[in-house]
Structure formats: structure tokens, C-alpha cells
N, CA and C of each residue as an Amber inpcrd file, in Angstrom:
protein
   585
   0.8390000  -1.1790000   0.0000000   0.0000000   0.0000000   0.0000000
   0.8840000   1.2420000   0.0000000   0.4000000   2.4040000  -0.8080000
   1.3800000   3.3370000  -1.2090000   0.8430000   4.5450000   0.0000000
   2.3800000   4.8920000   0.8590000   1.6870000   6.1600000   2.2190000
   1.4390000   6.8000000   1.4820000   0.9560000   7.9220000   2.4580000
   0.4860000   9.0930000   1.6970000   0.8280000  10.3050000   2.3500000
   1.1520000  11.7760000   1.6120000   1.3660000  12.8030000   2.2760000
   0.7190000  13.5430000   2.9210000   1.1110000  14.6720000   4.1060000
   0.6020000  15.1400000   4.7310000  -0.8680000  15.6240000   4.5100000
  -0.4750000  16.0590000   3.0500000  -1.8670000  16.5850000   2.3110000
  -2.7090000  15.5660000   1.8070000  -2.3270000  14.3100000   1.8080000
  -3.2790000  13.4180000   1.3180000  -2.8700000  12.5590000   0.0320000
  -2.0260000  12.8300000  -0.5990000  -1.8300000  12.8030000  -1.6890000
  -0.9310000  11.6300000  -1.8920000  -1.0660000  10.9140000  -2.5630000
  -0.0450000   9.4320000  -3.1650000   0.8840000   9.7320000  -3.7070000
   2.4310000   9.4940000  -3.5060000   3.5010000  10.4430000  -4.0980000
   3.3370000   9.5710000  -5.4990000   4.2040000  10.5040000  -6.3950000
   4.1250000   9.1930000  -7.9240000   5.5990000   8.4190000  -7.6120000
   5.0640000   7.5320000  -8.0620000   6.0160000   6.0630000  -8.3930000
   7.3140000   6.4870000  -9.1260000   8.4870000   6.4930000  -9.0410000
   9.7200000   6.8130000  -9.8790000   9.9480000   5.2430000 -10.4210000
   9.9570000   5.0320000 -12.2580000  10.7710000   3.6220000 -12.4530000
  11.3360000   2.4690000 -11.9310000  10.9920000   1.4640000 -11.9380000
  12.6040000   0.9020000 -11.6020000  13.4360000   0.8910000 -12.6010000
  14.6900000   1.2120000 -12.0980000  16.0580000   0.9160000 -12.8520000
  16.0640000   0.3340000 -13.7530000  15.8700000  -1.2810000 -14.0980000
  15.7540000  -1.6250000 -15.0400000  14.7450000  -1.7450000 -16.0530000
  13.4400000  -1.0300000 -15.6380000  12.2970000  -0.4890000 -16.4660000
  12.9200000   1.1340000 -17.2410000  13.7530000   1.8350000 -16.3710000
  14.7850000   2.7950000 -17.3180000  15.6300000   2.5790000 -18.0170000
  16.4640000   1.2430000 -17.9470000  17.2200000   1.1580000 -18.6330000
  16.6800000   0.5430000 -20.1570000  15.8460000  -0.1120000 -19.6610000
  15.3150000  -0.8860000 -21.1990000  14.5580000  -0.3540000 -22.2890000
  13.8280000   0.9190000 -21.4400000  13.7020000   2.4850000 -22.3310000
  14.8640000   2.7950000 -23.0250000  15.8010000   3.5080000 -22.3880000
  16.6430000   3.4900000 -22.8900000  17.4350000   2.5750000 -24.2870000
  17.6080000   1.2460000 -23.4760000  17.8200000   0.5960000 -24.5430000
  17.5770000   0.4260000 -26.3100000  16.1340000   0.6450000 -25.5720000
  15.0950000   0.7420000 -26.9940000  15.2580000   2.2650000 -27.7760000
  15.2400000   2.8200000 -26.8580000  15.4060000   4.4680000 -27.4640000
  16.7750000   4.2710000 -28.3840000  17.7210000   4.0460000 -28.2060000
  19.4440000   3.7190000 -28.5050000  18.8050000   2.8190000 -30.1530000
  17.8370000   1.7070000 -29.5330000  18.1120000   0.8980000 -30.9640000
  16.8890000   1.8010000 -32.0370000  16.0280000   1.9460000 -30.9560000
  15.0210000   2.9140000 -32.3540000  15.7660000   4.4770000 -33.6510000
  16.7750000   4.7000000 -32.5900000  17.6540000   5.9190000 -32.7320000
  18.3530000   5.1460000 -33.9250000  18.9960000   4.1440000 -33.8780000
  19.8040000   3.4570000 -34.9430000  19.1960000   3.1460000 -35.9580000
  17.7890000   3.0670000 -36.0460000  17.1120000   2.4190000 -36.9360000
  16.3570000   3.7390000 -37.9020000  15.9630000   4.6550000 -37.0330000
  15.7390000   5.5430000 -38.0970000  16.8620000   6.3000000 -38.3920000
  18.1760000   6.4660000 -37.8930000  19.6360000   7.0980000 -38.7820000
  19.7760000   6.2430000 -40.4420000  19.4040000   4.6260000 -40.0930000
  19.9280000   3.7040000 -41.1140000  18.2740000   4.0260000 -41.8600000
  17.3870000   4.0450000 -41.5730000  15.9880000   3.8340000 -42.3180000
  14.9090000   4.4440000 -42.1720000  15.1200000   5.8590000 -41.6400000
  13.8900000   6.5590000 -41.8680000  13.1950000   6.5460000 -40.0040000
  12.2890000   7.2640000 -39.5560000  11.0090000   7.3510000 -39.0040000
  10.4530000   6.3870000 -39.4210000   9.8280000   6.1020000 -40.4380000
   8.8830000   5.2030000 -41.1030000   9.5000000   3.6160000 -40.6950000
  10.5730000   3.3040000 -40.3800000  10.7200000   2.1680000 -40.6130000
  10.0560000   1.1980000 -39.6350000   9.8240000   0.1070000 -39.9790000
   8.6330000  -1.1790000 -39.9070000   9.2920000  -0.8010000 -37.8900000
   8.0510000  -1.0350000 -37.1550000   8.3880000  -1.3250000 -35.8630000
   9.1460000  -2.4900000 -35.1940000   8.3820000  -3.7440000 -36.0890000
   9.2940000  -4.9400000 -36.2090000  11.0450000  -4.3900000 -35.7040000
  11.5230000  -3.4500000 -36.6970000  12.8760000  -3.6560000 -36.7280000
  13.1860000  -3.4960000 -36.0110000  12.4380000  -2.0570000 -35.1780000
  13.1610000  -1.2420000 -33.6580000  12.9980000  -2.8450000 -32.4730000
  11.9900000  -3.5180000 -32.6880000  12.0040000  -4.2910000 -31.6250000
  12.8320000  -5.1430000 -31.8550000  13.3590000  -5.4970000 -32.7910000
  14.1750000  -6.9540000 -33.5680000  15.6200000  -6.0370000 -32.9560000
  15.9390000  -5.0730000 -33.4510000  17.4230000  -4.6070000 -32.9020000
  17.7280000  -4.3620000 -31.6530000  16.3100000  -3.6460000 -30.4420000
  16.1600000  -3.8380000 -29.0750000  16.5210000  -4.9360000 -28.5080000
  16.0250000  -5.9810000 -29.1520000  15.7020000  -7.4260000 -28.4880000
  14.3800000  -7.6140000 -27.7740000  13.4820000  -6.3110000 -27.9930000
  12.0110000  -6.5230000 -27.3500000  10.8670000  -6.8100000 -28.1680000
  10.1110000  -7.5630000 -27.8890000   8.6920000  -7.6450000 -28.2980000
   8.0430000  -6.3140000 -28.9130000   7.2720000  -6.5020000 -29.9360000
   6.4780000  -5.0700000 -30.4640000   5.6890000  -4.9000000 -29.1700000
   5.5660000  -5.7780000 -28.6530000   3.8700000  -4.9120000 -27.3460000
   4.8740000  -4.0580000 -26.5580000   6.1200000  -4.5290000 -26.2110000
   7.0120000  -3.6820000 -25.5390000   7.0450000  -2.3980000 -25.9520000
   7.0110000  -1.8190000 -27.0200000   7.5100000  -1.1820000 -27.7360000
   6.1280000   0.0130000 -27.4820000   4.9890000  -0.7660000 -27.8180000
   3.5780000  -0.0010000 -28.0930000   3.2740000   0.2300000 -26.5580000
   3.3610000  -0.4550000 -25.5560000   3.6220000  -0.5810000 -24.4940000
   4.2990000   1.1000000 -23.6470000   5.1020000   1.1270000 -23.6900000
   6.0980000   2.2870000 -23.7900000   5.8350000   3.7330000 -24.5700000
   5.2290000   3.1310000 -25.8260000   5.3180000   4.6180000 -27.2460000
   3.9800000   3.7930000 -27.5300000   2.8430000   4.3240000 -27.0690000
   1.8930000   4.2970000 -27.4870000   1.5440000   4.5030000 -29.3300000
   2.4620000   5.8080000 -29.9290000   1.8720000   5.6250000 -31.1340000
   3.5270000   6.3670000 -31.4630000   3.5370000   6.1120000 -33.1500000
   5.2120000   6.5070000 -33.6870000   5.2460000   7.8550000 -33.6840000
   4.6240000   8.4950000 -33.3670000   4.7530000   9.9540000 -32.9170000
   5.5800000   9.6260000 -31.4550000   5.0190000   9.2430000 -30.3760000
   5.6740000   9.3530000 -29.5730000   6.7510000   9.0410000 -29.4490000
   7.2000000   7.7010000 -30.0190000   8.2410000   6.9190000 -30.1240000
   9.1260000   8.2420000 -30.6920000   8.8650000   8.2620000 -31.8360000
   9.8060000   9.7140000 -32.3850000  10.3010000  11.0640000 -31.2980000
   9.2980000  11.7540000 -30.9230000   9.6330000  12.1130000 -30.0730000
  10.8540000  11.9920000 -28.5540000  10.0500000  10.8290000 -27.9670000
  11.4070000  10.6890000 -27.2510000  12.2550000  10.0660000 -27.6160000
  12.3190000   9.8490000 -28.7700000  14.2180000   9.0890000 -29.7150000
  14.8240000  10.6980000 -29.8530000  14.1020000  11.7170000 -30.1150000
  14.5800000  13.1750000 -30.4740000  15.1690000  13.6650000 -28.9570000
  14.2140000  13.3950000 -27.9620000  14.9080000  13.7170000 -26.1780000
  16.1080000  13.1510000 -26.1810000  15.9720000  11.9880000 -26.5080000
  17.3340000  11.5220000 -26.2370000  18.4980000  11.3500000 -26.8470000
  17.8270000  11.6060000 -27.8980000  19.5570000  11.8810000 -28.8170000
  19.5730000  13.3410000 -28.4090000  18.8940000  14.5710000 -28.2690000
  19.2460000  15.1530000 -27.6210000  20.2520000  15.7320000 -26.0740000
  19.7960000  14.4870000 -25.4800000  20.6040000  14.6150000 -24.1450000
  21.3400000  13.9460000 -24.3100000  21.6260000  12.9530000 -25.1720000
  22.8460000  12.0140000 -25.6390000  24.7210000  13.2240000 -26.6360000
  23.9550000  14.1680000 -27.1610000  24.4120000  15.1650000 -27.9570000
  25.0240000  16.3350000 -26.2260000  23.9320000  16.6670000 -26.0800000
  24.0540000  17.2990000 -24.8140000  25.3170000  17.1730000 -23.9830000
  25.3690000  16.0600000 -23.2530000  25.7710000  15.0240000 -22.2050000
  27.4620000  14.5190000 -22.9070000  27.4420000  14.4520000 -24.2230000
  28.3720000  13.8690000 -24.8470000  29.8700000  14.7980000 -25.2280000
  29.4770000  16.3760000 -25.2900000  30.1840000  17.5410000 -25.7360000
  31.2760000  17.5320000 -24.8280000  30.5970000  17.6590000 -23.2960000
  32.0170000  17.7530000 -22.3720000  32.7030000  16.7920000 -22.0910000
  31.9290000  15.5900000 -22.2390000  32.7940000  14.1330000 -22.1390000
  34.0410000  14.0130000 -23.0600000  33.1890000  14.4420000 -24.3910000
  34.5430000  14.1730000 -25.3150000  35.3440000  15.8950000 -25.5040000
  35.2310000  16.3600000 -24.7270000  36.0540000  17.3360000 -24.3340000
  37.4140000  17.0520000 -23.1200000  37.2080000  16.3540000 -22.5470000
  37.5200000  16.0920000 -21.5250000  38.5470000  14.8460000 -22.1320000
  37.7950000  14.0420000 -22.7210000  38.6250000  12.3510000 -23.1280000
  39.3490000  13.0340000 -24.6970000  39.1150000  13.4570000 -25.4630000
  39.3980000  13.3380000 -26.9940000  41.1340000  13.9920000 -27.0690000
  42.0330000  13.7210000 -28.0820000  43.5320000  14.2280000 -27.9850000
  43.0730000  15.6140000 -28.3820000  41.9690000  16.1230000 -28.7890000
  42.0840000  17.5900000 -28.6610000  41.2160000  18.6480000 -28.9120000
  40.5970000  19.5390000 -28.3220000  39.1510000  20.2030000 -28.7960000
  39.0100000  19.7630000 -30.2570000  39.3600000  19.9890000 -31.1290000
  39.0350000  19.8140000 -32.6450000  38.4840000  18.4340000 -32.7570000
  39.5140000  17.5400000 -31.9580000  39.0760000  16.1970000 -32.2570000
  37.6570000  16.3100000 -31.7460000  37.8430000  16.5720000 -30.5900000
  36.5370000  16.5010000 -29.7800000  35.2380000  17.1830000 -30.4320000
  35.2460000  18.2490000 -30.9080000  34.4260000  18.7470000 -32.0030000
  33.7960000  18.1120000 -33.1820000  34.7010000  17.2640000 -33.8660000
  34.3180000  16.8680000 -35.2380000  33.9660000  15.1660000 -34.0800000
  34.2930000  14.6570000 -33.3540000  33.2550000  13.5920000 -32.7790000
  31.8660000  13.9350000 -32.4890000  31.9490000  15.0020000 -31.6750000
  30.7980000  15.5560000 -31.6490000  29.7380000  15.8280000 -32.7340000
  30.0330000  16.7650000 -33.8710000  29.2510000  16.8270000 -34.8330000
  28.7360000  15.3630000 -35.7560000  29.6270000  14.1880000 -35.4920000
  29.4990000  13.2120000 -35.8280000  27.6880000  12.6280000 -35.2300000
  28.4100000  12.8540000 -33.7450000  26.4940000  12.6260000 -33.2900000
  25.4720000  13.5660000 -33.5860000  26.2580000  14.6270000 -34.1750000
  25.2110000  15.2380000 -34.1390000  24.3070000  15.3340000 -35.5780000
  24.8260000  14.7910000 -36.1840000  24.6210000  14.3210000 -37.9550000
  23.5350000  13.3400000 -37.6130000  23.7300000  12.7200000 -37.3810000
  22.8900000  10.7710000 -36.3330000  22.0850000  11.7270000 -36.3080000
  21.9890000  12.6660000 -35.0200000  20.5270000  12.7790000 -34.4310000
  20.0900000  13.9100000 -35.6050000  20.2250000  14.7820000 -36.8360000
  19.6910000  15.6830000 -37.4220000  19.1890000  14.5570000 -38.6080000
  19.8020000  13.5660000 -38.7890000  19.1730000  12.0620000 -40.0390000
  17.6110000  11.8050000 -39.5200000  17.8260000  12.0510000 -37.9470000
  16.5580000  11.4520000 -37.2440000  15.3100000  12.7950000 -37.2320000
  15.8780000  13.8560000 -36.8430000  14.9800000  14.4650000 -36.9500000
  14.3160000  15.3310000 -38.1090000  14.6770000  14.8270000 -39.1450000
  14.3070000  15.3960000 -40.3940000  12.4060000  14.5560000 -40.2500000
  12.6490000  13.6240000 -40.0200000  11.2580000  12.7880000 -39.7330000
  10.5240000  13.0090000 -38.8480000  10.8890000  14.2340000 -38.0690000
  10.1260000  14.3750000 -36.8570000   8.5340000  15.2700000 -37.4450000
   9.1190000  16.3430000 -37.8070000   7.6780000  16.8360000 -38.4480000
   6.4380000  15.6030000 -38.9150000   7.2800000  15.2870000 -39.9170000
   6.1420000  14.2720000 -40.4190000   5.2590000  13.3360000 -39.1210000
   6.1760000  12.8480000 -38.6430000   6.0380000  11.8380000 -37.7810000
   4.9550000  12.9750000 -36.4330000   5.0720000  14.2290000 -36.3720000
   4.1380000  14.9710000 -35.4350000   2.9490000  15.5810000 -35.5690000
   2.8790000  15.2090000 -37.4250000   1.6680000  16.0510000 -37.9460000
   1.4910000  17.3470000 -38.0280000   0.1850000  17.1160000 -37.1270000
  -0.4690000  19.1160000 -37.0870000   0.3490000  19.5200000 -35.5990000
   0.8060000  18.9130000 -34.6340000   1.3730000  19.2850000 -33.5680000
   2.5380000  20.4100000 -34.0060000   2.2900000  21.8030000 -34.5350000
   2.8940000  22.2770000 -34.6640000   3.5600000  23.0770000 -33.6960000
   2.9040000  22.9290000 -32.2910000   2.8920000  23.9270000 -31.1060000
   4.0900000  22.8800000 -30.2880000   3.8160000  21.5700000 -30.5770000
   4.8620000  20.5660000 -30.0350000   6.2440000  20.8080000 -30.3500000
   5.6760000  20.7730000 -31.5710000   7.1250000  20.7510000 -32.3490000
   8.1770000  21.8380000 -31.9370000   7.1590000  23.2670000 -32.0540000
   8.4990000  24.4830000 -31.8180000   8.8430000  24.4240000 -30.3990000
   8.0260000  23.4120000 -29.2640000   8.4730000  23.2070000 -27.9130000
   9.9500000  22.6550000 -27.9700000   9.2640000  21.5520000 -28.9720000
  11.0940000  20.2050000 -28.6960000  12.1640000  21.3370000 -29.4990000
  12.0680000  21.9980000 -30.4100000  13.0290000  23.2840000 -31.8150000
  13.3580000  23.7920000 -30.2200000  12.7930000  24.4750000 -29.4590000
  13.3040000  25.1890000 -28.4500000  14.3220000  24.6740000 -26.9940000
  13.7640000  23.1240000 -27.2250000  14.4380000  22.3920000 -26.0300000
  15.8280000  21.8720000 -26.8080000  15.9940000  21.5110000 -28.2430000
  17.2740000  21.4770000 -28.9840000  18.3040000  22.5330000 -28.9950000
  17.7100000  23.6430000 -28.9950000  18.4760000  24.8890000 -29.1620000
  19.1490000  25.3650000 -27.3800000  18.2040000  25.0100000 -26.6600000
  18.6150000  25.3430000 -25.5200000  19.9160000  24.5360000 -24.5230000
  19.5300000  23.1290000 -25.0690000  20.6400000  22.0740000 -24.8000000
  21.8750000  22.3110000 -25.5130000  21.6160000  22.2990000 -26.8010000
  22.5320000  22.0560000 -27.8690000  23.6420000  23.1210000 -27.7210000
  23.0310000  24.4330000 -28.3990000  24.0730000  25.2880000 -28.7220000
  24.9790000  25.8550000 -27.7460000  24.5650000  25.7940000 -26.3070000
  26.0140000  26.0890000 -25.4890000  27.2810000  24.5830000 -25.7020000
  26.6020000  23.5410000 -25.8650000  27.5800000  22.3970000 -25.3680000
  28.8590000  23.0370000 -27.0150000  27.9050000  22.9780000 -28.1820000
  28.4330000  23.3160000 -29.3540000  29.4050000  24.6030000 -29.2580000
  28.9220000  25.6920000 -28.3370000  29.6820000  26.7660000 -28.4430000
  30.9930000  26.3000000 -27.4960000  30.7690000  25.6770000 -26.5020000
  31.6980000  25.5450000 -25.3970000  33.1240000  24.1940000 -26.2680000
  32.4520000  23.6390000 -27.1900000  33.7940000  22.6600000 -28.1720000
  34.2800000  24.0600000 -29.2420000  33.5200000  24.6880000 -29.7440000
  34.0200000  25.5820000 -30.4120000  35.1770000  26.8050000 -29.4990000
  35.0030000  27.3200000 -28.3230000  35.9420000  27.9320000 -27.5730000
  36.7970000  27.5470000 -27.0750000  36.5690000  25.7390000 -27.5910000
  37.6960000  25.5630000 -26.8860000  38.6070000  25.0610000 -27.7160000
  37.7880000  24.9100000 -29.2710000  38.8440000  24.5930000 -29.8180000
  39.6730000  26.3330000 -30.5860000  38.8470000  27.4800000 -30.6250000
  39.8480000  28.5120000 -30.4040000  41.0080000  28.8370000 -29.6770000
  40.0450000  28.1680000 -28.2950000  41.7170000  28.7470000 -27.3420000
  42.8760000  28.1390000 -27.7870000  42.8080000  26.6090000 -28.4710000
  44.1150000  25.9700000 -28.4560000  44.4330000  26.3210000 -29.8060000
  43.5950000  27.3140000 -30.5760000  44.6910000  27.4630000 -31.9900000
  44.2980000  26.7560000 -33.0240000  43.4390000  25.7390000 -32.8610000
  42.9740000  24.8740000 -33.8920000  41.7510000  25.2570000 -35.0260000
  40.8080000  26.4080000 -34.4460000  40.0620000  26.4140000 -35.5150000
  40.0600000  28.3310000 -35.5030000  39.9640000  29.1240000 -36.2930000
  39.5350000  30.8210000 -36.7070000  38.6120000  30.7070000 -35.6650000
  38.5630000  31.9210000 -34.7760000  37.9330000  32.6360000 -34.5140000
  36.4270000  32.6450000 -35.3590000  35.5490000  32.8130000 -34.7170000
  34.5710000  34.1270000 -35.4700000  33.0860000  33.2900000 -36.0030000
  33.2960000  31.9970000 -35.5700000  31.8750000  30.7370000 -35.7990000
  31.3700000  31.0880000 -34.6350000  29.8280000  31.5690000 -34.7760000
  29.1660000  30.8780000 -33.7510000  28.8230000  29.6080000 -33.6370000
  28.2040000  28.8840000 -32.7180000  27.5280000  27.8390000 -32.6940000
  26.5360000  27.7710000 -33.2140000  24.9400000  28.2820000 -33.2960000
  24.4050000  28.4970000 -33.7780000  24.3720000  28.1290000 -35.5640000
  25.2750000  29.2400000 -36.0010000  25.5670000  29.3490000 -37.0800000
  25.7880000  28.2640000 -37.6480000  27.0320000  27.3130000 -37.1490000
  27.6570000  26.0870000 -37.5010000  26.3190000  25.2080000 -37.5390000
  25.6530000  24.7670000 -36.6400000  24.8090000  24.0690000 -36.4040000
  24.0580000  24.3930000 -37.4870000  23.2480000  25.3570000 -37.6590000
  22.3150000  25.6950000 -39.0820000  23.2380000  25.0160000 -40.2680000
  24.2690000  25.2770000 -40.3710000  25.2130000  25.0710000 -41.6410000
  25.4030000  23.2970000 -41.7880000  25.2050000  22.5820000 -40.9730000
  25.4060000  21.3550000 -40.7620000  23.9000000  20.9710000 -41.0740000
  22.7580000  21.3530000 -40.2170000  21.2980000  20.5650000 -40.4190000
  21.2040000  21.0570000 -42.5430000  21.7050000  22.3540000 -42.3770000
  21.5300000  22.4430000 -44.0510000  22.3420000  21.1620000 -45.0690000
  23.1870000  20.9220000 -44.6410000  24.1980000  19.9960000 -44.9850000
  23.7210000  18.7010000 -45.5130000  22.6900000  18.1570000 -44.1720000
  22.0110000  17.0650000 -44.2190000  20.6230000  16.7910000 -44.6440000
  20.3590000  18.2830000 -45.0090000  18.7380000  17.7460000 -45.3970000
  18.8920000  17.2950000 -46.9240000  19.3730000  17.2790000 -47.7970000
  19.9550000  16.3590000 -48.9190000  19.6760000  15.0020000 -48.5210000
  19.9870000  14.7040000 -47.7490000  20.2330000  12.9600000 -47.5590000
  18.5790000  12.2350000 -47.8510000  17.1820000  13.0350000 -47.8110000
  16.0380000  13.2030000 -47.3480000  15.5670000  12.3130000 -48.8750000
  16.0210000  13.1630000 -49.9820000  15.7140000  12.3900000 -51.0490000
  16.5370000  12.1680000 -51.6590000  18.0280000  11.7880000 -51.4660000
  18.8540000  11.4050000 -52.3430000  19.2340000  10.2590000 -51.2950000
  19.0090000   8.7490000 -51.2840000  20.0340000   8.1540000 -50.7400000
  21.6310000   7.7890000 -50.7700000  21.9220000   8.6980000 -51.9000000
  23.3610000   8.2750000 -52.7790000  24.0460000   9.5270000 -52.0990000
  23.7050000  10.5690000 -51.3940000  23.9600000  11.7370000 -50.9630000
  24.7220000  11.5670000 -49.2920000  26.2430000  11.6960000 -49.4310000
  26.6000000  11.5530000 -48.1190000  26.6380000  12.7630000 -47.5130000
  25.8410000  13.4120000 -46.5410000  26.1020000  14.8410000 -46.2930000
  27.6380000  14.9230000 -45.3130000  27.7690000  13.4280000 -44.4050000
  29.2200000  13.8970000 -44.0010000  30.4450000  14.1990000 -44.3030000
  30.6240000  13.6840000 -45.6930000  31.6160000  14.7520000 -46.5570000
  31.8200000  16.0050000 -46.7870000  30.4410000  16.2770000 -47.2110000
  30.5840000  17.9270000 -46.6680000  30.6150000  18.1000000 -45.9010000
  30.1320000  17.8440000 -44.6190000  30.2410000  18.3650000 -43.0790000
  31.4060000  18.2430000 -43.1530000  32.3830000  17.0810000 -43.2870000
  33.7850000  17.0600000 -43.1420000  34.8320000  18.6690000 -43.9790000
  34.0530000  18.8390000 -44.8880000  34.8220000  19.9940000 -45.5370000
  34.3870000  20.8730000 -44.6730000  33.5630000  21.7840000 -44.4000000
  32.6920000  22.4900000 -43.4190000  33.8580000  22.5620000 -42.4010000
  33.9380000  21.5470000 -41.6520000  34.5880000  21.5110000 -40.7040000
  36.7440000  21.9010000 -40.8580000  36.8470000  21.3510000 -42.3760000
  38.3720000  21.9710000 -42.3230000  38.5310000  22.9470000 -42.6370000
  37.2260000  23.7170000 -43.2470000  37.0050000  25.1190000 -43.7490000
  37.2820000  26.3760000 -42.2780000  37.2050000  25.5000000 -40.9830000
  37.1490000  26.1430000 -39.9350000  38.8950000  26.5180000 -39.4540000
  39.4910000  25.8890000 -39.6780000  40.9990000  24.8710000 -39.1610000
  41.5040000  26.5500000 -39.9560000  43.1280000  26.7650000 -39.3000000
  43.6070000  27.9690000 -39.3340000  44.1730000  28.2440000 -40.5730000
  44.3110000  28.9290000 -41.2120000  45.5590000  29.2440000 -42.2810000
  45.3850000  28.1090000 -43.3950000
């Protein structure tokens, strides 16, 4: 029987651990599956690469809107979460930068499908546009200053900027499958590098 607070009230239930992790899990393989195949792709697959059952799946993400959605949270906080790590581990801001934009290619493959996948939720949508921008562009600015301080890339990029210049990069990939946008991102990126 669940106590109750002073006021009366049933506190809410937090997960268990391994009911988070297997979210997770699934989020990680659904994330892989629309980089390699779209939003659209068969649910089957996300559960076949999880290792979970489709009810699991429907279970969890009631409908592929949602599912989409929180694959976008979390490659978000995965992007987020990932900037200072590989700031910290990589042989050198730059390196650490162009790893970074690496995920961050992954998660812009994924969210090209998000519209579709949200419909008329247009009020949703500029919520999550606002929760990307708010995560994102400091971690992005903070690899970019740091790869100034050490000399490795010009002055004078915002984050922002870069970031626009990269999602532009990749929306090609949308109807050309023969279209690698990380080549260009890769030029993009030595276009930054000094002298």
C-alpha cells in the first residue's frame, strides 16, 4: 500500500532501474534504426534490434509519434551530455568537435522525420526546436571555444551558425540516398581549421 502525504496525496512512483534502462535501450536501438531507415521504418525492426517484443515497444510509445519524439529527447541529451565528455577524453578540442558533430549528424538524419512523424502538432514541435536549441548550442559553443583557445580552428563561428550550416548539410540525404552529407560536413569543418 502506497503512504500518503501530509496533504493526502499518493507520491508518484519513480521507475525501476531496469524499467529505465530498457527504455533506454530501446530508445538507442530505435535511434539506430531511423539514422539507417527513416522514421517510417517497420516497428518490427526497432524491436528486432532492441531485443524486445512489439507490445514492448507499443507498451512504452503508445503511437510513432511518440516513439519519435522521445528518440529526439534523447539523442538530444545524448548530444548534450556527450560535448564535455569528449572534451575532456578526446587528444584535442578539434578532435573533440568533429566527434561531436558526428552525433550530431545521427541525431539531425533522425529528426528530419520528426515533423512528419508529429503532424499538425505544430505547437509541439516548436516546444522540442526550443528544447534542442537550448541544450545544444552552449555544449556546441563551449567545443568551439575551446577549440579557439588551443589554436585549432579561426575565430569568429558561432555555434548556432555552424549548427544551421550542418542541419543544411544534411537535409539532402532526405531524397537522395546516394547523398553523403558527411563529406561535406567534413569539408565544413576543415574550412574552420587555421591558415
Amino acid at each position: 500500500m502506497a503512504s500518503t502525504s501530509p496533504s493526502g496525496e499518493v507520491p508518484a512512483r519513480s521507475k525501476r532501474a531496469d524499467a529505465v534502462r530498457n527504455q533506454q535501450t530501446l530508445l538507442a536501438a530505435a535511434a539506430e534504426v531511423f539514422v539507417t531507415s527513416g522514421v517510417d521504418a517497420p516497428i518490427r525492426e526497432i524491436a528486432a534490434r532492441a531485443g524486445v517484443g512489439m507490445g514492448t515497444i507499443y507498451r512504452h510509445f503508445p503511437t510513432r509519434a511518440d516513439l519519435v519524439v522521445a528518440v529526439y529527447r534523447h539523442q538530444v541529451e545524448e548530444c548534450a551530455e556527450a560535448g564535455p565528455t569528449l572534451l575532456a577524453g578526446a587528444e584535442s578540442p578539434y578532435e573533440a568537435l568533429r566527434r561531436w558533430v558526428d552525433l550530431f549528424v545521427d541525431f539531425l538524419v533522425t529528426k528530419h522525420g520528426l515533423a512528419n512523424a508529429m503532424q499538425s502538432d505544430s505547437s509541439g514541435f516548436e516546444a522540442l526546436h526550443t528544447y534542442f536549441l537550448d541544450r545544444l548550442v552552449p555544449v556546441c559553443g563551449q567545443l568551439l571555444d575551446a577549440s579557439v583557445d588551443a589554436g585549432e580552428i579561426r575565430p569568429g563561428t558561432h555555434a548556432y551558425e555552424l549548427m544551421r550550416g550542418i542541419g543544411n548539410l544534411c537535409i539532402g540525404r532526405d531524397s537522395d540516398p546516394g547523398y553523403d552529407p558527411r563529406r561535406l560536413v567534413e569539408l565544413l569543418l576543415r574550412g574552420l581549421r587555421p591558415g
